[in-house]
N, C-alpha and C positions, 0 to 999 in steps of 0.2 A: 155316898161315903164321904166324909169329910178328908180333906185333903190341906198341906199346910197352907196359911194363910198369904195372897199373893194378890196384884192388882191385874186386874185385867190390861195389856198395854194398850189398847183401842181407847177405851173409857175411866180406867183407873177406876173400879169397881172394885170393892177385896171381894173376894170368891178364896172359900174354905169348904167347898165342897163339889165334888164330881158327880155324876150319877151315867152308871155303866150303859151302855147302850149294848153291849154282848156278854151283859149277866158274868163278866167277871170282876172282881173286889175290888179292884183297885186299879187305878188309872197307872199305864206303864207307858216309856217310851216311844215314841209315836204315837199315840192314843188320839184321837181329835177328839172336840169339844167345841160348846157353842157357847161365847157369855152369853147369860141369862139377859142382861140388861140391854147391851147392844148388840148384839148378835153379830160381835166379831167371830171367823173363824180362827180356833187355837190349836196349840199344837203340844202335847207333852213334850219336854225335852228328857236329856239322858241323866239330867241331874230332877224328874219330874218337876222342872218348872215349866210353865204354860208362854207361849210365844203369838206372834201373828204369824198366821201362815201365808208364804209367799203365796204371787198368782197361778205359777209353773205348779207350787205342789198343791195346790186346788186345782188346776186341769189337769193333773195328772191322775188324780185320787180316780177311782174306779166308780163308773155312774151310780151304783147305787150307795155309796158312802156320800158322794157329793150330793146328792137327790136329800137322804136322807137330812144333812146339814142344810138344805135350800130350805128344806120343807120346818126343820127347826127354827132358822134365822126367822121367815114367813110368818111362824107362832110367836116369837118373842114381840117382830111388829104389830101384827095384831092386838097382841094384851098391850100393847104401849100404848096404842092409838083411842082402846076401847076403855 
């Protein structure tokens, strides 16, 4: 889903679009997210702009949210590499 246009703050990539990972429309409040380019972990904020996520709230996230983002980050370096 496109989303407004914003820089990734890891790599300064614009990113204008989200894609759901729990099949709902649109990226809300907390939401995580993986850039596509460098595979920083983000974070929707309350105004949905995208942040870096501390270390605390990546060890905190529940193993299978963070699994999922390792296994994301994983794929993005893979197609970089290849």
């Amino acid at each position: 889903m496109n989303t407004p246009e914003q820089e990734c703050p890891g790599c300064k990539t614009k990113l204008d679009a989200a894609d759901p990972l729990n099949n709902d429309n649109s990226p809300a409040p907390g939401d995580l997210s993986v850039c596509y380019r460098c595979g920083s972990f983000l974070v929707f904020d309350e105004w949905l702009s995208i942040r870096l996520m501390h270390v605390a709230e990546i060890e905190a996230l529940e193993d299978d949210d963070r699994n999922l983002m390792l296994r994301a980050r994983w794929a993005i370096q893979q197609m970089r590499a290849s």
